[in-house]
N, C-alpha and C positions, 0 to 999 in steps of 0.2 A: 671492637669485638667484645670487651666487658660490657658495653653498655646494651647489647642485642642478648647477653647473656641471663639467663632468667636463674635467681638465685643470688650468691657469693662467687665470687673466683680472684685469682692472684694471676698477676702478670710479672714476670720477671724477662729482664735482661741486661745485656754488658753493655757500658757505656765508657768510651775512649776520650770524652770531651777534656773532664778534669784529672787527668789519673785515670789510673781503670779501678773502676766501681760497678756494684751489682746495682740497679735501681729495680726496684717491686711497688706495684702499685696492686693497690687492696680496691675489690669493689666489696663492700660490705651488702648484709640481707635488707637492711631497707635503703638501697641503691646509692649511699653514700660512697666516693670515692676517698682513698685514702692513699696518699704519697709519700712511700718510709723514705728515712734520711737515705742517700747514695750511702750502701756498703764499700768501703773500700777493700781490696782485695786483701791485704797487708793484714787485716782482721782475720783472713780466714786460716792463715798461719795458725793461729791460738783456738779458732772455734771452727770447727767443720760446717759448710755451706749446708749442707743436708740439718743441721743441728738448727741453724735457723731458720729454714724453710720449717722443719716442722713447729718451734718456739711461735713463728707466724701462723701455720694453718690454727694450730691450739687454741691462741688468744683471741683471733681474728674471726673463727669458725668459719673459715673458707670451705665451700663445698669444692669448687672445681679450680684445677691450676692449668696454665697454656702450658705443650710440653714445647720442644723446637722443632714440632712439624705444625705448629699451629694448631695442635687438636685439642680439647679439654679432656682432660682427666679426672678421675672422680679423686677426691681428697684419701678414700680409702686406697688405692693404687697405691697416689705417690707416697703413703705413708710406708707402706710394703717395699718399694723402691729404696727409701730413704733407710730404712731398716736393713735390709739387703746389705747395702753398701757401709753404712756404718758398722755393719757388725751387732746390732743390739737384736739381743731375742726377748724385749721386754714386750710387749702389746702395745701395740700405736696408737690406739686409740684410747689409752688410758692414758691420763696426767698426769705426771709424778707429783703427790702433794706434797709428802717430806722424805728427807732422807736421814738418816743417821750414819754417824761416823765416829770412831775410838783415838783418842788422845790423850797424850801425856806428858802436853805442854802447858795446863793451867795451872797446876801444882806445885810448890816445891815439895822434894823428897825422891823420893826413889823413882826410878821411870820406868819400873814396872808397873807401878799402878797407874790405870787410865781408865777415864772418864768419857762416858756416852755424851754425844753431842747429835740434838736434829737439829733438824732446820729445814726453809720450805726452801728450794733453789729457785730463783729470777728465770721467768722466762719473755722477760723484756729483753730483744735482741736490739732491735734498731726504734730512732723516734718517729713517731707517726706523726705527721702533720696534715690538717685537711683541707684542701684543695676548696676552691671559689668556685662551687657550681655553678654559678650563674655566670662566671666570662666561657663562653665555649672554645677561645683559643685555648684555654688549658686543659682541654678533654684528653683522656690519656687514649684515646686510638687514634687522635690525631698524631699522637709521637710514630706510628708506624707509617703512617701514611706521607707523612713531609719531617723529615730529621732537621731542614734547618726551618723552620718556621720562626724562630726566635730571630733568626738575621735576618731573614725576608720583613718580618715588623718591623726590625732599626730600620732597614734600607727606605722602608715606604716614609720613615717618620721624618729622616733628617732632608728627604727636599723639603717638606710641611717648615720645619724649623729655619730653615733658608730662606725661603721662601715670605715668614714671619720678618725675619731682621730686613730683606728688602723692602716690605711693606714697612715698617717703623720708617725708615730711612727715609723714604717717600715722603710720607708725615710730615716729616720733621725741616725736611727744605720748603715741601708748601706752606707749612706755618710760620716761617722764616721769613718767607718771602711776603706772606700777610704783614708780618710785624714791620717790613722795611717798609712798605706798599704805605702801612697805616700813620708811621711816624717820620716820614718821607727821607728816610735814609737809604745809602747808597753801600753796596757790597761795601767798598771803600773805608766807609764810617763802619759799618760792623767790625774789618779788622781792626781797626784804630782802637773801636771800644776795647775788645779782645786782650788786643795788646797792651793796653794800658793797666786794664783787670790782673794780666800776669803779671807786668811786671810791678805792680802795687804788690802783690801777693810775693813774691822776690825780695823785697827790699826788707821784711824785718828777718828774712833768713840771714842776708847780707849782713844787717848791723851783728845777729848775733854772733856769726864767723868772726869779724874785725874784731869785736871785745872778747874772742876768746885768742886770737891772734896777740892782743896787746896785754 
């Protein structure tokens, strides 16, 4: 759906895999996708959901967000939504550049006197990291379409890998079989060699046990 989507838009939803977490994935205006770190829910205790949804459209200039009927939304909506519910009658579509705030903790002396402080507020909510456009298994509307694709790959990968060690194996008794073939030895004579190799390889453990014995 992001990728048929002409523009910017944000994909959000809950994910049960590791924990419950928010996962959001960003299609940016020149069609780069962008995969922010899983929100974990235990965050939103301290920051309201709506507080990062908007922290993202801001930074990211998302035009359109999916709502939970699958439809897109225009960015000015869900800002009006997001404002609603939080309570803020500031304008959505302005960015807070600084803020200022009165303190009367840099000083010693009296604590009636206090001191102007601005500052610009972070509006870095979660990390962005960008996605391998070029493997198509990591397209994020394949996440709607097959939820386990990640197990279906192990499943395909580990006969391949099986598969691998019986071929080695293979290998390695017909080239066995060469070497006895070539220097006219008998199963027999292989273990004998074998066995001699061990137990040569034994014997200076042996002495060093005895001299620690004596």
């Amino acid at each position: 759906m992001l990728r048929t989507l002409p523009g910017s838009g944000l994909v959000m939803r809950l994910s049960l895999v590791a924990g419950a977490c928010v996962c959001i994935t960003v299609k940016c205006s020149n069609d780069e996708f962008l995969d922010l770190e899983p929100l974990d829910v235990k965050k939103l205790q301290s920051k309201n959901l709506n507080d990062y949804l908007k922290d993202i459209i801001l930074s990211e200039k998302v035009d359109f967000v999916l709502d939970s009927d699958k439809q897109w939304v225009h960015v000015a909506e869900v800002l009006k939504r997001c404002q609603k519910v939080s309570g803020d009658h500031q304008d959505p579509a302005q960015e807070i550049k600084t803020r200022e705030i009165l303190s009367n903790a840099l000083h010693p002396g009296p604590i009636e006197k206090q001191h102007s402080i601005t500052f610009t507020p972070m509006r870095v909510a979660v990390v962005t990291c960008k996605t391998n456009t070029t493997d198509n298994n990591n397209e994020p509307d394949d996440e709607f379409a097959t939820d386990n694709a990640a197990a279906n790959t192990r499943s395909q990968q580990d006969p391949n890998n099986q598969q691998s060690l019986n071929d080695g194996e293979a290998n390695f008794e017909a080239e066995l079989r060469q070497l006895m073939h070539r220097y006219g030895k008998s199963p027999k004579d292989v273990i004998n060699i074998f066995s001699q190799s061990l137990h040569e390889q034994q014997q200076p453990l042996e002495h060093l046990e005895a001299r620690k014995f004596f």
